[in-house]
MOPAC internal coordinates of N, CA, C and O (Angstrom, degrees):
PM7 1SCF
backbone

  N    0.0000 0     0.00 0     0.00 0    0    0    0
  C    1.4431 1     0.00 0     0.00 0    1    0    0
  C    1.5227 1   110.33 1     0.00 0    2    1    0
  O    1.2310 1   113.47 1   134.06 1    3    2    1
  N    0.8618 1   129.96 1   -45.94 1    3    2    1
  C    1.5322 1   135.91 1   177.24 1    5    3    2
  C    1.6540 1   105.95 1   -75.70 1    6    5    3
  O    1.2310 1   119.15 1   154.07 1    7    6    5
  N    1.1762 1   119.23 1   -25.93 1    7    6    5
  C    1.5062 1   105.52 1   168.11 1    9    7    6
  C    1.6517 1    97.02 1   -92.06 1   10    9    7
  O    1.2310 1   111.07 1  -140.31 1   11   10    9
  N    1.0490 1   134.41 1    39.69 1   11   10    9
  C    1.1479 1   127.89 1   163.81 1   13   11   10
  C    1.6647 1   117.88 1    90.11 1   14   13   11
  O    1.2310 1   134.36 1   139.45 1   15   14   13
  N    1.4769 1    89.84 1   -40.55 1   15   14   13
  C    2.0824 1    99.84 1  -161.31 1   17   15   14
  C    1.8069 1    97.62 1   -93.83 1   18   17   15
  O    1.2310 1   119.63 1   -73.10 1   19   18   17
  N    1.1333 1   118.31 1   106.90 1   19   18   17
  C    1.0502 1   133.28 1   -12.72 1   21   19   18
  C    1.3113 1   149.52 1   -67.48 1   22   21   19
  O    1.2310 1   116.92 1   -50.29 1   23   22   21
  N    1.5197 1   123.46 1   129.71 1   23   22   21
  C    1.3204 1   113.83 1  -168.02 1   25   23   22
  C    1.5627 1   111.06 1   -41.94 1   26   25   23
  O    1.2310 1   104.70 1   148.13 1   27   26   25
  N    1.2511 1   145.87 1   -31.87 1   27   26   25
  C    1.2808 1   141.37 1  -118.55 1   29   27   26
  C    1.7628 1   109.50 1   163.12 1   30   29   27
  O    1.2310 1   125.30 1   -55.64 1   31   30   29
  N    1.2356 1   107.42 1   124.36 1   31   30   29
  C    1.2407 1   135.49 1  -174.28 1   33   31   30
  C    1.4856 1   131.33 1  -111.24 1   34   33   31
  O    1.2310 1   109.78 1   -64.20 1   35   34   33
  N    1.3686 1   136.78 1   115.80 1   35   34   33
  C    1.8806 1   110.12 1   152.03 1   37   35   34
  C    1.4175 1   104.94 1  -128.74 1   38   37   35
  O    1.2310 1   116.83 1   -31.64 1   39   38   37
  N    0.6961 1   123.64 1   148.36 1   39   38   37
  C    1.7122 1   139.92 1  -161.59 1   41   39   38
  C    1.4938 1   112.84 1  -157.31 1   42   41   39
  O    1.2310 1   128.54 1   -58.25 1   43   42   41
  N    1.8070 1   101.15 1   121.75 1   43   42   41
  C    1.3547 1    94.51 1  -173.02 1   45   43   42
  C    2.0162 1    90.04 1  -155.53 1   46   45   43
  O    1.2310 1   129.12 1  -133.01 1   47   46   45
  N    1.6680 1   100.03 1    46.99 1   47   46   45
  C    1.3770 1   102.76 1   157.74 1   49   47   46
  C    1.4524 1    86.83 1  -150.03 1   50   49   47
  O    1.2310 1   122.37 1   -28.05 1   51   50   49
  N    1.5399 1   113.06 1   151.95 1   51   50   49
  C    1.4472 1   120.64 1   171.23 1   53   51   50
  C    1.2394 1   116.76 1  -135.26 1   54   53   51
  O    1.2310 1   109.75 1   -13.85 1   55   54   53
  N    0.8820 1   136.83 1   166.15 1   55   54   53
  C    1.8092 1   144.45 1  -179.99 1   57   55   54
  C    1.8427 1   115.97 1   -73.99 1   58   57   55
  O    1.2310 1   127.95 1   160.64 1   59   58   57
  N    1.1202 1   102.31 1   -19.36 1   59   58   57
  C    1.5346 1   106.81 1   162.76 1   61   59   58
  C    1.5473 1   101.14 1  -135.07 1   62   61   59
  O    1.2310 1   121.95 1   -67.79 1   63   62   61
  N    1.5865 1   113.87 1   112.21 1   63   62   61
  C    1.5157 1   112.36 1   158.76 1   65   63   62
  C    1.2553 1   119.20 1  -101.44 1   66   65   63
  O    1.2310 1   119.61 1   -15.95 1   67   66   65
  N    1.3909 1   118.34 1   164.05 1   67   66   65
  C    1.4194 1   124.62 1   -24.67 1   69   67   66
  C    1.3796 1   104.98 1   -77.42 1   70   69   67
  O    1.2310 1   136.85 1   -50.03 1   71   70   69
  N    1.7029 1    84.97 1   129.97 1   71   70   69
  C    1.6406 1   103.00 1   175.76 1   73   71   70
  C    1.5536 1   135.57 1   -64.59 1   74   73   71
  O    1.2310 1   122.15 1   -97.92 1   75   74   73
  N    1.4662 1   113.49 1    82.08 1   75   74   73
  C    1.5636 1   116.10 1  -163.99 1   77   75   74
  C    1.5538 1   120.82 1   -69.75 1   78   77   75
  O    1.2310 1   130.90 1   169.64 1   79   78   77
  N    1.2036 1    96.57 1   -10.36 1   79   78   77
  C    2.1279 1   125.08 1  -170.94 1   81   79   78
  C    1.1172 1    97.26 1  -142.14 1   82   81   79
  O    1.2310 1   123.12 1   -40.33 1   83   82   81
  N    1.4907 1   111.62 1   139.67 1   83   82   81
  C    1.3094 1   112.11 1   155.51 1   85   83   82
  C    1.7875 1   110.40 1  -173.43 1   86   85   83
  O    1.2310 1   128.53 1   -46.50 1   87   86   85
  N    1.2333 1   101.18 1   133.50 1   87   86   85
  C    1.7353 1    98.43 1  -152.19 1   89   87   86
  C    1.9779 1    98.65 1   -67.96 1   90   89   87
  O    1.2310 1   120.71 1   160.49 1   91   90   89
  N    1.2999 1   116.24 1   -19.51 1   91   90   89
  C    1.4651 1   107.39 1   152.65 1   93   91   90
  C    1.2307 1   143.60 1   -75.35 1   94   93   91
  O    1.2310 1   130.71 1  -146.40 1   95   94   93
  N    1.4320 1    96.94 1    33.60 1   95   94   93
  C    2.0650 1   106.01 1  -168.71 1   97   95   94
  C    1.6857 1    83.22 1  -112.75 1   98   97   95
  O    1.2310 1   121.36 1   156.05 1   99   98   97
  N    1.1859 1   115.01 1   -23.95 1   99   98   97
  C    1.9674 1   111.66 1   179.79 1  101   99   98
  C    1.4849 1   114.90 1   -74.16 1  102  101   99
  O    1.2310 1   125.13 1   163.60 1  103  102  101
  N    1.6460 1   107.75 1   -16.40 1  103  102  101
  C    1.6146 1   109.52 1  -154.56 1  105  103  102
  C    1.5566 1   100.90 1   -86.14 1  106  105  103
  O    1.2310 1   123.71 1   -52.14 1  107  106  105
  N    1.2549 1   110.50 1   127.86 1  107  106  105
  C    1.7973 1   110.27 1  -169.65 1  109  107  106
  C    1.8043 1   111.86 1   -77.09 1  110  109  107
  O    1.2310 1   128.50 1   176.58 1  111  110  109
  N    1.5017 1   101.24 1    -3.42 1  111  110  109
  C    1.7694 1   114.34 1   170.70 1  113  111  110
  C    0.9870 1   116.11 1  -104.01 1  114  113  111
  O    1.2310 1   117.40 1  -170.57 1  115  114  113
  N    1.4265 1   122.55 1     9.43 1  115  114  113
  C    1.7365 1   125.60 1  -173.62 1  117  115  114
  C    1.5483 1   107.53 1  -118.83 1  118  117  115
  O    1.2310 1   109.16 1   -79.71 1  119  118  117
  N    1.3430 1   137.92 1   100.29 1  119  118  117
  C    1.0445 1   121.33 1   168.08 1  121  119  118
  C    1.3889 1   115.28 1   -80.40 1  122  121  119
  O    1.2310 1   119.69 1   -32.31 1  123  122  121
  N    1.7005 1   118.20 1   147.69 1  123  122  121
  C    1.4113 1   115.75 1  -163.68 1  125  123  122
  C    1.6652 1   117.45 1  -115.07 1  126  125  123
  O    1.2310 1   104.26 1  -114.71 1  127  126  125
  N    1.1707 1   146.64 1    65.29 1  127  126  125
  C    1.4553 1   130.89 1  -175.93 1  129  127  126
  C    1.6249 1   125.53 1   -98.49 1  130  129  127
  O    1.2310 1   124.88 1   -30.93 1  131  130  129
  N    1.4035 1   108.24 1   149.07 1  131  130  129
  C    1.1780 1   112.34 1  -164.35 1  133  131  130
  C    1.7410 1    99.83 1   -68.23 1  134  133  131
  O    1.2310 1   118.22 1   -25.11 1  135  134  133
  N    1.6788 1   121.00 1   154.89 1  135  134  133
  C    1.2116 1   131.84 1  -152.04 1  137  135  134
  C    1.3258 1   117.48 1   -51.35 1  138  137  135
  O    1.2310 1   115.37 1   167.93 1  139  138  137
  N    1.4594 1   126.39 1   -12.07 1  139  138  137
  C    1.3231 1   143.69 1   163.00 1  141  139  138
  C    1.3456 1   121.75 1   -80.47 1  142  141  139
  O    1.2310 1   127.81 1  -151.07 1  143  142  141
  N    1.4064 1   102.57 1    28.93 1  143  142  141
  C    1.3818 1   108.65 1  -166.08 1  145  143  142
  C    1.9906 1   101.95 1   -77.95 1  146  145  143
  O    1.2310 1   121.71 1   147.68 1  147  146  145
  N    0.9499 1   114.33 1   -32.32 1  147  146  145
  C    1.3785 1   141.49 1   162.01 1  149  147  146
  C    2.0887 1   100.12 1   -11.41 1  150  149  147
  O    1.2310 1   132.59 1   120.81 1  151  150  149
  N    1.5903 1    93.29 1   -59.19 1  151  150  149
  C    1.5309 1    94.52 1  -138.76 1  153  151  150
  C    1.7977 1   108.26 1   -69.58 1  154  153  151
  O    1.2310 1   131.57 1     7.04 1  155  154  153
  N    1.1595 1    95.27 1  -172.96 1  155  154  153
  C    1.1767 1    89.83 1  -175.93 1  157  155  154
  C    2.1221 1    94.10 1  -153.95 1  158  157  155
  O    1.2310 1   126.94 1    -6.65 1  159  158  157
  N    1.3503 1   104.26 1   173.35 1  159  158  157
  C    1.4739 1   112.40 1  -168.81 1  161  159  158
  C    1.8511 1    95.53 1   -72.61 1  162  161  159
  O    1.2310 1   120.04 1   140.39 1  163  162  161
  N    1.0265 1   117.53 1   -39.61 1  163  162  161
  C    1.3387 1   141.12 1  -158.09 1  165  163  162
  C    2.0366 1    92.86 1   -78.02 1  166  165  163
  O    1.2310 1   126.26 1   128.76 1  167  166  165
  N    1.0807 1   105.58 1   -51.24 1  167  166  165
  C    1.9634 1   112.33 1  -178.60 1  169  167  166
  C    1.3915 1    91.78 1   -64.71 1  170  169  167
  O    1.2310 1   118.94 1   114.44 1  171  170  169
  N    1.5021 1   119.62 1   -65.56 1  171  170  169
  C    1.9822 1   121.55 1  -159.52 1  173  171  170
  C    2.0990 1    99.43 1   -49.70 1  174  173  171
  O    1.2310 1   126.52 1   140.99 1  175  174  173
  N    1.5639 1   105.07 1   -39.01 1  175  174  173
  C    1.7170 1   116.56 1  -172.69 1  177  175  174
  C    1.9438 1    87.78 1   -51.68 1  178  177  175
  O    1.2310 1   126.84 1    97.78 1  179  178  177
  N    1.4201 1   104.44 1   -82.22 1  179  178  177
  C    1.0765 1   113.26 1  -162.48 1  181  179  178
  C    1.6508 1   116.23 1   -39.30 1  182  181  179
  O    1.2310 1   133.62 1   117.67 1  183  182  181
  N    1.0888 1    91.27 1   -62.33 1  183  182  181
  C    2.0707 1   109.26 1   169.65 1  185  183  182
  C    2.1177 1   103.79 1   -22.28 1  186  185  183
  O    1.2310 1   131.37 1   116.21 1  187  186  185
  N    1.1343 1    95.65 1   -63.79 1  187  186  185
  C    1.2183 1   118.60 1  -163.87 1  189  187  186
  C    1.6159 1   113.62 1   -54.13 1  190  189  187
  O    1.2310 1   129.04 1   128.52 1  191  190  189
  N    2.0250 1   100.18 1   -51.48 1  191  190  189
  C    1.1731 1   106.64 1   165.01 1  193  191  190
  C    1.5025 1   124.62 1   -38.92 1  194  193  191
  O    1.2310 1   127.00 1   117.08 1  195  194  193
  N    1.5184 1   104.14 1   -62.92 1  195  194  193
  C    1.5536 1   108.84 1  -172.15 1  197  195  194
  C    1.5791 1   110.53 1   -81.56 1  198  197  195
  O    1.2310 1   120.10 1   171.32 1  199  198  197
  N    1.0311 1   117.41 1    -8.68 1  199  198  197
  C    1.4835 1   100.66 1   157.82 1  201  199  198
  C    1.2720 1   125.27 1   -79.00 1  202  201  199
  O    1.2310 1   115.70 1   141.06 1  203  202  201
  N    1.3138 1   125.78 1   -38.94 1  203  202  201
  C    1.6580 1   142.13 1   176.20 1  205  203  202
  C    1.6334 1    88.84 1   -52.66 1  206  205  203
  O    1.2310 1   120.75 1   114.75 1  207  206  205
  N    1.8692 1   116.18 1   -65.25 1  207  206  205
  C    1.4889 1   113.50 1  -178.66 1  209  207  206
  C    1.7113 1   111.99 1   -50.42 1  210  209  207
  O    1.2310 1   125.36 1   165.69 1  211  210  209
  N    1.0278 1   107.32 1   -14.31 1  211  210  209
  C    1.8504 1    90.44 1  -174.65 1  213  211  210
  C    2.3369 1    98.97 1  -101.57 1  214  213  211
  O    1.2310 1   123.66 1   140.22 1  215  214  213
  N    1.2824 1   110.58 1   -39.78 1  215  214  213
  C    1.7347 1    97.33 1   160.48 1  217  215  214
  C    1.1498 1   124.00 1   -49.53 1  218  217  215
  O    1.2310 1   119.55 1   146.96 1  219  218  217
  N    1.7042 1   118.46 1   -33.04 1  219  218  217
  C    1.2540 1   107.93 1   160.77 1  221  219  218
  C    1.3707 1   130.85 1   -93.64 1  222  221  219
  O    1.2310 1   112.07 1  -174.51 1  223  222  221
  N    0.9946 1   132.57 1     5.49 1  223  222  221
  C    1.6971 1   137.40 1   140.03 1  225  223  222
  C    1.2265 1   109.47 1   -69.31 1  226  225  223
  O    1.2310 1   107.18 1   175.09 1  227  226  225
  N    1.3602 1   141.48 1    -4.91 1  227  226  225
  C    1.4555 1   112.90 1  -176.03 1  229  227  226
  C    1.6637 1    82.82 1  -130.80 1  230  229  227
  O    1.2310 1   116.81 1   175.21 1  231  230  229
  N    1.3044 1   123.68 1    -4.79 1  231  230  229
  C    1.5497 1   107.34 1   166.90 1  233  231  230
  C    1.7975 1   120.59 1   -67.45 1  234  233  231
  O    1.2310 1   133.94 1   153.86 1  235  234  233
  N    1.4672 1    90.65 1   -26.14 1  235  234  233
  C    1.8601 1   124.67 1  -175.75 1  237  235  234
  C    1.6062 1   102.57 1   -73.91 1  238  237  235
  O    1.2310 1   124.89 1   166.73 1  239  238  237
  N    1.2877 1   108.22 1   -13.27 1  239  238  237
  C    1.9236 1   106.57 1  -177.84 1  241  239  238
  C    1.7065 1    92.04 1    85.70 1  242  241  239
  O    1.2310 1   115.11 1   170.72 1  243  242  241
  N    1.4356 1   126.88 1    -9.28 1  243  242  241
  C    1.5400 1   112.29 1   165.81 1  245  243  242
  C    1.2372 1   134.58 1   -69.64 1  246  245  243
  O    1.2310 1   110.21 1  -172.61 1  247  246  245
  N    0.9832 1   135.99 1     7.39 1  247  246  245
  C    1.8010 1   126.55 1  -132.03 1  249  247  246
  C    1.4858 1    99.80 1   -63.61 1  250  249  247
  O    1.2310 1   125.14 1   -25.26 1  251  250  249
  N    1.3909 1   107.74 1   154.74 1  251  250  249
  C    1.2157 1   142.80 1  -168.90 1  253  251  250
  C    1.6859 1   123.99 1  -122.97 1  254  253  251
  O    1.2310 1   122.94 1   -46.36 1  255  254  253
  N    1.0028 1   111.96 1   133.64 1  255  254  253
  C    1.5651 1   120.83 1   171.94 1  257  255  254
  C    1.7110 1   100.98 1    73.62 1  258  257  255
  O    1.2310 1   115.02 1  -145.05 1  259  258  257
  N    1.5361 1   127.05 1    34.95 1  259  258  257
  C    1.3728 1   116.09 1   179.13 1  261  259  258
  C    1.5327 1   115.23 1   -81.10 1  262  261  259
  O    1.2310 1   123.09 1   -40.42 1  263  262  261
  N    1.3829 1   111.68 1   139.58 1  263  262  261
  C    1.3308 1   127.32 1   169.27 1  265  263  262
  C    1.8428 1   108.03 1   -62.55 1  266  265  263
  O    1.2310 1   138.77 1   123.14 1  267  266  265
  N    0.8488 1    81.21 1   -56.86 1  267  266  265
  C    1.9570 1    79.12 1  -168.00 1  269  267  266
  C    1.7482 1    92.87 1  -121.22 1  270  269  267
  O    1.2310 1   122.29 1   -90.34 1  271  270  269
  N    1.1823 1   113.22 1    89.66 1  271  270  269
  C    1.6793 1    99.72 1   163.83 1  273  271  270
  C    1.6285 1   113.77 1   -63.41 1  274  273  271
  O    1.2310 1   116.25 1   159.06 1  275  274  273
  N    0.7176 1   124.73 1   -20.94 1  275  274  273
  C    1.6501 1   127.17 1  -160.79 1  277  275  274
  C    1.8683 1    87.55 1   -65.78 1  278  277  275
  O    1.2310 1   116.03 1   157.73 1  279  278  277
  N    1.5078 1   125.14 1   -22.27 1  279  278  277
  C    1.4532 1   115.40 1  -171.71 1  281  279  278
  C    1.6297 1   105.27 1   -81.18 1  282  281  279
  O    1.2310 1   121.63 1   179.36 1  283  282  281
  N    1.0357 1   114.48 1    -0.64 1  283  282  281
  C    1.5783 1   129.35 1  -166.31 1  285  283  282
  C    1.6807 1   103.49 1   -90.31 1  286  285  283
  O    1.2310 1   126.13 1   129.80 1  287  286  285
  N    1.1219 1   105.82 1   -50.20 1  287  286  285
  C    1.5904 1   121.26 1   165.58 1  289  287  286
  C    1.6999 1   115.89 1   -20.09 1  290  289  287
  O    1.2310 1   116.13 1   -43.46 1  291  290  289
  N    1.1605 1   124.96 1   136.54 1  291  290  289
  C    1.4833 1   117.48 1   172.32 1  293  291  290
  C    1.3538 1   130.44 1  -120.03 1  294  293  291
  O    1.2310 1   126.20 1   -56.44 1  295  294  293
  N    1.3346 1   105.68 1   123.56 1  295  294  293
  C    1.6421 1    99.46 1  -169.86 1  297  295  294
  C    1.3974 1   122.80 1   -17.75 1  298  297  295
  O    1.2310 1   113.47 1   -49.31 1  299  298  297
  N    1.6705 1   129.95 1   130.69 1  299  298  297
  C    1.2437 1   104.36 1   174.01 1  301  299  298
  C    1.3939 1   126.43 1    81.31 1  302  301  299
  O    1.2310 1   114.97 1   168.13 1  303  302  301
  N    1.2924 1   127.14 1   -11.87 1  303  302  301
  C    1.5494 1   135.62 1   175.57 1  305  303  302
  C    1.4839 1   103.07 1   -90.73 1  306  305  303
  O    1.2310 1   120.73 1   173.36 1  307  306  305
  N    1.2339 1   116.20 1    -6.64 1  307  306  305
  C    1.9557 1    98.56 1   178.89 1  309  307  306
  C    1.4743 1   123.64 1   -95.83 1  310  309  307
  O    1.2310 1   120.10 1   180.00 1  311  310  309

């Protein structure tokens, strides 16, 4: 990077997180963002939707999209 090749950089995973130093935060061809560099206003909207939509499916006794239903189970109900 400092000899140039590569012209151009973005990097937004590092070998120690979270990366508080990092000798590529000086390089004027490296842009640097923390691992959420990804998101966007438009992803957090959407995100938000379907999570709000899934509290209210499981406020309804529906829930939706569960990883482990078996945690849903209640002591004593089988």
């Amino acid at each position: 990077m400092r000899a140039g090749r590569p012209g151009f950089a973005a990097v937004d995973v590092y070998e120690q997180e979270p990366a508080l130093a990092h000798p590529l935060f000086a390089l004027p061809n490296c842009i640097c963002t923390p691992h959420i560099g990804y998101v966007t206003r438009e992803d957090y909207e959407v995100q938000f939707a379907e999570v709000f939509d899934q509290i209210v499916a499981y406020a309804a006794g529906s829930p939706v999209n569960v990883v482990n239903p078996e945690a849903l189970a209640r002591p004593g109900s089988s």
